[in-house]
C-alpha positions in Angstrom: 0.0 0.0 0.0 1.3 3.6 -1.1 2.1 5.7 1.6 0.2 8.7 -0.3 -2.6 6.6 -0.7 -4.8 7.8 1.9 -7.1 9.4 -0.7 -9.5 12.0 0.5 -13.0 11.7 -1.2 -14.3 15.4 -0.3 -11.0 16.6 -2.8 -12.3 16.0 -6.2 -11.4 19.7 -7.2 -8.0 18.7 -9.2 -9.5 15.6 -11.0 -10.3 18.1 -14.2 -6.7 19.0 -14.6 -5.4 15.5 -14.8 -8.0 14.3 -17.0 -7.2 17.5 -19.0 -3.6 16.7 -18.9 -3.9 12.7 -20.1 -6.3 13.8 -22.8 -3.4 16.2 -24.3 -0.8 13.6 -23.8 -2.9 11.2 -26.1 -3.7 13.6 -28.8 -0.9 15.7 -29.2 1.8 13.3 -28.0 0.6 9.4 -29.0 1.3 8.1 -25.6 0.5 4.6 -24.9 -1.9 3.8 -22.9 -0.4 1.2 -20.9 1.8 4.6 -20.3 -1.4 7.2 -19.8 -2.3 4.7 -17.1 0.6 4.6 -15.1 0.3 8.3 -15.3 -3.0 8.4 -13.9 -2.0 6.1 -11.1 1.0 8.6 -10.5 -0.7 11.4 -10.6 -3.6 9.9 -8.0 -1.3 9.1 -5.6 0.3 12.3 -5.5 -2.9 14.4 -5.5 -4.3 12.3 -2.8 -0.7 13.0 -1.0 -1.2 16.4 -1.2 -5.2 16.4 0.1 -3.5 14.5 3.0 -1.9 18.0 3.6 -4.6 20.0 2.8 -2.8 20.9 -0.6 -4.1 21.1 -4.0 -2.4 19.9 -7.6 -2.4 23.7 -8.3 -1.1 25.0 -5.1 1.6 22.6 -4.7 5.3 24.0 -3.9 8.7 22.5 -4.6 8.8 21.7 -0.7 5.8 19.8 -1.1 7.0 17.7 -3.4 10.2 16.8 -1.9 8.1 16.1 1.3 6.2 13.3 -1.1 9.4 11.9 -2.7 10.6 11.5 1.3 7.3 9.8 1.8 8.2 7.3 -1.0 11.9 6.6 0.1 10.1 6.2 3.7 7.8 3.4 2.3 11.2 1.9 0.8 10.0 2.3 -2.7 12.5 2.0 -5.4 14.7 4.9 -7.2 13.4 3.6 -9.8 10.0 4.0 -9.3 10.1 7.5 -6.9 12.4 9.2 -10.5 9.1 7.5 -12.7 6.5 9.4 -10.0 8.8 12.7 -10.6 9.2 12.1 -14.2 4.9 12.0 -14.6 5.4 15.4 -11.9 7.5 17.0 -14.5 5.2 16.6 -17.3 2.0 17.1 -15.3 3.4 20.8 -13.8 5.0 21.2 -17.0 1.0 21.2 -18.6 -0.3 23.6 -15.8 2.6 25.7 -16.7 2.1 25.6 -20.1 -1.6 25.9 -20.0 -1.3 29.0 -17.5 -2.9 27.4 -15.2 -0.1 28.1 -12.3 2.6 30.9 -13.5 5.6 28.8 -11.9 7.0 25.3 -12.1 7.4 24.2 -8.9 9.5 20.4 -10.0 11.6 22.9 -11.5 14.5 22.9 -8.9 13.6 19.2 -8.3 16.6 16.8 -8.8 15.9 13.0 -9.7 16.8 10.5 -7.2 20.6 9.0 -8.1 19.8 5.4 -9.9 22.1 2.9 -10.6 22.2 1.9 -13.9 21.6 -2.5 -13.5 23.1 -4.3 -16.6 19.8 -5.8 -18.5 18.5 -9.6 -18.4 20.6 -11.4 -20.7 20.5 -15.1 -22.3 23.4 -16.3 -24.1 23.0 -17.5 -27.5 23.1 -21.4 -26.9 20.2 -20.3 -24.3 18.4 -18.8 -26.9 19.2 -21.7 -28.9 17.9 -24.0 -26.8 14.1 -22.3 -26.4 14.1 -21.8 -30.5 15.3 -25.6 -31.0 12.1 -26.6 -28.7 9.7 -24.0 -30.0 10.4 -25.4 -33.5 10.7 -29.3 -32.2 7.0 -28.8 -30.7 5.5 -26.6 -33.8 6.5 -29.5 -36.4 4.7 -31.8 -34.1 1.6 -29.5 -33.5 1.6 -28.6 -37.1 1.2 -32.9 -37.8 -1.6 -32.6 -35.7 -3.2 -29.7 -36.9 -2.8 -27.6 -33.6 -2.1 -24.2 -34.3 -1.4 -22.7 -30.5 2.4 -24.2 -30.9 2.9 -22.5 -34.5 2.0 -19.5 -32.9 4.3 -19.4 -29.8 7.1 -20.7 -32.3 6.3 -17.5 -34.7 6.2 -15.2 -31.6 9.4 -16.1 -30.5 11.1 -16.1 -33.8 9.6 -12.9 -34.6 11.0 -11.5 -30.8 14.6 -12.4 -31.1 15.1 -11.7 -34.5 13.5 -8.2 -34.4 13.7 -6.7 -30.7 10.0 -5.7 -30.7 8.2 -4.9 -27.3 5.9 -7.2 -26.9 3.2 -4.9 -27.2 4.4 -4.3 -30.5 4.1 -7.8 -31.2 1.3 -9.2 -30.2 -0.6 -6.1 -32.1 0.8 -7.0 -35.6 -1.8 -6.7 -38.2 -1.7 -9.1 -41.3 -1.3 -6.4 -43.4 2.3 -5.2 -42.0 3.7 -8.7 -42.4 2.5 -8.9 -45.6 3.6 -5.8 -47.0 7.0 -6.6 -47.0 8.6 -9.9 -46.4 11.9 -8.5 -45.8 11.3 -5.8 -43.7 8.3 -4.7 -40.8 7.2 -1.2 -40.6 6.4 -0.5 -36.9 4.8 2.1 -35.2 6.6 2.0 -31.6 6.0 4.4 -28.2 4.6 8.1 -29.4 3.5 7.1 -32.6 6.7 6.8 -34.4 7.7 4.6 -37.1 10.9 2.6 -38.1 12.0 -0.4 -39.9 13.5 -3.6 -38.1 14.6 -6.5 -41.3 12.8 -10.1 -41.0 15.0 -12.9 -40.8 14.3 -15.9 -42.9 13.7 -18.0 -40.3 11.1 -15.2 -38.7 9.6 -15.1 -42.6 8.9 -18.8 -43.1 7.8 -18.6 -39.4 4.8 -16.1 -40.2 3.7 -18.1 -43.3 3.5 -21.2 -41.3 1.5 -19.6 -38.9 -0.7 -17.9 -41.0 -1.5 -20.7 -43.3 -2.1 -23.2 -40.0 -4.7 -20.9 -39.1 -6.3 -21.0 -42.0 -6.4 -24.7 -42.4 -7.5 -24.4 -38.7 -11.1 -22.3 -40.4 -9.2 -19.1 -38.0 -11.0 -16.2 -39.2 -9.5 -13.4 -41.4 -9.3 -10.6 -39.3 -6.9 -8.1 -39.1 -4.3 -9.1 -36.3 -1.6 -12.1 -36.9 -2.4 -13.3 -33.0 -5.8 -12.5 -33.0 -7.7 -13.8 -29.8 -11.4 -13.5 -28.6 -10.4 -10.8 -26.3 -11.2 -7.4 -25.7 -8.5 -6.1 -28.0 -9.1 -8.8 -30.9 -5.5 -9.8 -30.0 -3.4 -12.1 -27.4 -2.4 -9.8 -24.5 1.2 -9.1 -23.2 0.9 -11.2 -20.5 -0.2 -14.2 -22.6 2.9 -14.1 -24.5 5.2 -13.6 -21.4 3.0 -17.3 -19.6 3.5 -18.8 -22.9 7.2 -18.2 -23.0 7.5 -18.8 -18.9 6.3 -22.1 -19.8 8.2 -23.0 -22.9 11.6 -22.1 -20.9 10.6 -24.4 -18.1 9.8 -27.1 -20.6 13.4 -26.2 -21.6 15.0 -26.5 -18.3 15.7 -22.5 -18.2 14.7 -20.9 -15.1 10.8 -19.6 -15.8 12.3 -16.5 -13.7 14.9 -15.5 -16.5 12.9 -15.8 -19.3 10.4 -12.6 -20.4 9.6 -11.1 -23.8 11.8 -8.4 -22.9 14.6 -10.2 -21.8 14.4 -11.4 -25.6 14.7 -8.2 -26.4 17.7 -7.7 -24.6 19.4 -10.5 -26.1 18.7 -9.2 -29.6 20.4 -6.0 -29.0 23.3 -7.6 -26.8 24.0 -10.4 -29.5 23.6 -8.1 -32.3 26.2 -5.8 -30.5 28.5 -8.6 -29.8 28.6 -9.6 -33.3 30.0 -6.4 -34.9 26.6 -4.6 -35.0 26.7 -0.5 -34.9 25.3 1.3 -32.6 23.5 3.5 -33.8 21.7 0.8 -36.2 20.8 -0.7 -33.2 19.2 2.3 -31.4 17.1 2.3 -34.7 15.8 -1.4 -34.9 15.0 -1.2 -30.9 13.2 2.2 -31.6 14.6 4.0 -28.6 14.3 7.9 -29.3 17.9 8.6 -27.3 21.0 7.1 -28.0 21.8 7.3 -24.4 19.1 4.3 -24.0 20.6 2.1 -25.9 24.4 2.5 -24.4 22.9 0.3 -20.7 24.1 -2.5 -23.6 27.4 -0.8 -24.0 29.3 -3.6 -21.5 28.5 -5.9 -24.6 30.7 -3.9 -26.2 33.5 -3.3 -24.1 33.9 -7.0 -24.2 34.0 -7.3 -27.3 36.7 -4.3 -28.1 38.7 -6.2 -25.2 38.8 -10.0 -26.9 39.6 -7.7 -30.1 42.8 -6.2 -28.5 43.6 -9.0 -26.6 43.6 -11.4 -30.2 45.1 -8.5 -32.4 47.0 -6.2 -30.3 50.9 -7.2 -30.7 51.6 -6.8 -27.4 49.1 -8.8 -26.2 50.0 -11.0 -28.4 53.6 -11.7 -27.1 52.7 -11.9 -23.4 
């Protein structure tokens, strides 16, 4: 439980001005809403902090918010999470700024708690080996049977490591962006922008397999390439990430290291230890800053060390 959760019922005076703020993050800026809702839930807990104090969102002072982010390291919340509660606080009074709705900025002089920067979730390519070998070992067998739900996970994987897509990018594929091009997916990644990542063979023939089992399963021809019976028309993030869980324990991986987005990890980190560029990775991963992509920078510091320890001469001589 939150320590600024404590929300006060009679206070519903700043509600207007953070509904007013996530509709303009939507339509001007393309937010996700998986993002709009942790801003929500941000925002909530801070306004309810502040009612706590007899405060309002518009009458808020810099003191007031350092008193919250004390009240988060008090609870023992992460860094991490107490700089993503600021980070929503600079956008929010960044709006009522902008809007004139206060004539100061209040998280202005704020400074974001120190984080560490943890090196990322990593499987080694024989790892990654391993859950593609049994992913394709249990689709030819499904595909004998005429089970489709194998095929799928198989093209879902494929499709993860060799592109780096978040998985919400993935499961909301339509038909008609695999189709378009066979060697190359447009996506349309966080705040609406677009970039291309290449399709491996292996991901290709693992799309038409899929697609073609559904059909000879009598799958309907709608417009997602996972679609499910869900609210979205699509399998959900968190039916990929079981599905995978369950494929690495069948694999005799720890369940606990295995997530879509440690996949996507492991695309950028093997790309990188391969020769890839930097930059061309940033691209394919769709990360707006370059400073993003360098957390996978220790890949290449390995990598420029076995190069100088194999062709430097005086490593060589030792």
């Amino acid at each position: 439980m939150s320590a600024c959760s404590s929300e006060d019922p009679s206070r519903p005076r700043d509600s207007h001005l953070v509904e007013s703020f996530l509709e303009m993050m939507s339509a001007e800026r393309g937010i996700a809403r998986n993002t709009l809702e942790a801003y929500a839930r941000d925002l909530a807990d801070y306004a309810a902090f502040l009612a706590a104090r007899g405060l309002t969102l518009k009458a808020a002072g810099s003191d007031d918010i350092r008193a919250y982010l004390a009240a988060l390291e008090a609870e023992g919340l992460a860094a991490s999470t107490a700089a993503r509660r600021l980070s929503a606080l600079r956008q929010f009074h960044g709006f009522l700024y902008a809007d004139g709705v206060r004539t100061d900025n209040p998280v202005t002089v704020i400074d974001s708690p120190r984080l560490g920067r943890p090196l990322p979730k990593v499987l080694t390519v024989g790892e990654v080996d391993r859950l593609l070998a049994l992913a394709r070992e249990e689709a030819d067998e499904a595909e004998r049977n005429g089970r489709p739900g194998p095929v799928r996970l198989m093209c879902l994987i494929e499709l993860l490591y060799a592109t780096g897509l978040r998985v919400s990018e993935l499961v909301s594929l339509t038909r008609q962006t695999v189709r378009a091009d066979d060697r190359m997916l447009t996506v349309r990644g966080k705040g609406g922008r677009e970039r291309l990542v290449p399709l491996s063979r292996a991901a290709r023939d693992a799309v038409t397999r899929h697609l073609r089992l559904m059909r000879e399963a009598g799958g309907e021809e709608g417009p997602w390439l996972f679609p499910s019976h869900g609210a979205d028309g699509h399998i959900t993030r968190q039916f990929a990430a079981r599905e995978l869980k369950a494929l690495a324990a069948r694999a005799g991986l720890a369940p606990a290291r295995v997530s879509p987005h440690v996949l996507r990890h492991a695309f950028a980190s093997h790309l990188l230890a391969g020769g890839a560029d930097l930059r061309a990775v940033q691209q394919m991963l769709g990360h707006a800053d370059i400073s993003t992509t360098q957390i996978y920078t220790h890949v290449l510091a390995e990598r420029l060390r076995e190069v100088v320890a194999s062709n430097h001469p005086l490593a060589r001589a030792r």
